[in-house]
Structures are given as C-alpha cells and as structure tokens.
N, C-alpha and C positions, 0 to 999 in steps of 0.2 A: 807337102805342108805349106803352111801361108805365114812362115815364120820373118819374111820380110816386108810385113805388112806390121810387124808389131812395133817398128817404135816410128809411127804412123798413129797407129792407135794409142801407144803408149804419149806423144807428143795431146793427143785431145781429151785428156784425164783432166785434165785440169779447165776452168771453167774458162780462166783469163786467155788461155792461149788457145781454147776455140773464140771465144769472142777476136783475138787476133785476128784468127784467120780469117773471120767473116768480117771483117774490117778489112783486110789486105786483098779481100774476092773482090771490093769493088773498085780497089784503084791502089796501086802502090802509095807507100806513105815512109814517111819520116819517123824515127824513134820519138821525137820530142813531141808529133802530130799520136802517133798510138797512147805515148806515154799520159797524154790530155785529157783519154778517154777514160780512163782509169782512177780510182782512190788508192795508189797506190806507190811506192817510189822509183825513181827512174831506176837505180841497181836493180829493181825485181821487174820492172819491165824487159830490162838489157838480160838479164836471167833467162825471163820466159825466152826471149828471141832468137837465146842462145841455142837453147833447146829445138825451138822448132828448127835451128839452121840446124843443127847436128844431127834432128832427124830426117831430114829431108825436105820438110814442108815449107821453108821459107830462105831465099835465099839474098845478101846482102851485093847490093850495086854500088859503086860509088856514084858521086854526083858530077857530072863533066864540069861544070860549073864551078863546082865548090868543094876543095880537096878534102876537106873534114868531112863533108855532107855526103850522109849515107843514105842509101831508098833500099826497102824490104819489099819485098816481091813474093809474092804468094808462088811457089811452085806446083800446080795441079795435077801432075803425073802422079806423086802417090795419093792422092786422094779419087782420083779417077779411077786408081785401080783396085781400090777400099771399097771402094763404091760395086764396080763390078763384082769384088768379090761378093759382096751382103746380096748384089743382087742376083748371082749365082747361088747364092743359100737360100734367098728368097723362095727363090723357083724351084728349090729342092724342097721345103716344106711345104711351099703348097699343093704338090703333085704328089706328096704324101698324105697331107690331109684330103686331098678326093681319092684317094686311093681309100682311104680309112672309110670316107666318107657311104664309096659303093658300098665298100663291105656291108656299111652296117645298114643302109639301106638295101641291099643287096638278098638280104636276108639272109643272117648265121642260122638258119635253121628252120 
C-alpha cells in the first residue's frame, strides 16, 4: 500500500497550500513574503504552513541573523516520491491500454 503518501496528497487538496508549494519550489521565503501572495489572513497562512510542516512537505529554518525570523523550505523527498508513484501508475495503464489496444485490433474474432 501507498498509505504514506497520503498526507502528501492529503497536504495538496487545498488550492492555497499547493500554490505554497510552487512558491517555496523556487526559492525559500518568509511567512510574511508568502502571506503577500495571498487575499487572505496571516493566521490562515500560519494554518496552511502548519499543515504542510505536519505533513512532510515544508519544513521551518530559523534565520541565523534574526532570532524571530523564520524561512520555510520546500522539502522535495515526498513529493518526488508522489511523483514516482503516479508515474508508476502511469506506466501501468498505458501498457494496459496497448494490451486492450492489440486485442481489439488483434481481431476478437
């Protein structure tokens, strides 16, 4: 089973915290830098962030500089392996659909 892949999946339900993530793909940021992107209020950003640190997908750095100052970090390993899975399912349908595909050109009869 691929039941450690679900709150992975269960983390990119939501529309805000995949925009997150594709915001955090291209450069570590600040709460208050994400929070900017957003129509929405900082508790519901610190929410979504919560979430994605609980499931795996984002993890908080402090700031050497600045002991309040936090940076969120995209962690890639479950999403790598999200990824591999679909593209393991991938290749299992389509080597199902040309299997169908001989059949029926194959001629059933």
């Amino acid at each position: 089973m691929v039941n450690h892949l679900d709150p992975a999946f269960a983390s990119l339900t939501d529309p805000i915290r995949r925009a997150i993530v594709e915001l955090l793909s291209e450069r570590p940021r600040r709460a208050g830098e994400l929070h900017a992107e957003f129509d929405v209020s900082k508790p519901a950003i610190s929410r979504h962030l919560r979430i994605l640190r609980e499931n795996g997908l984002v993890e908080e750095r402090r700031v050497a500089d600045d002991g309040r100052g936090r940076l969120y970090v995209l962690r890639t390993a479950p999403l790598e392996e999200a990824s591999g899975w679909l593209d393991d399912l991938s290749r299992m349908w389509q080597s199902q659909l040309e299997a169908f595909k001989e059949y029926v050109e194959g001629g059933s009869g």
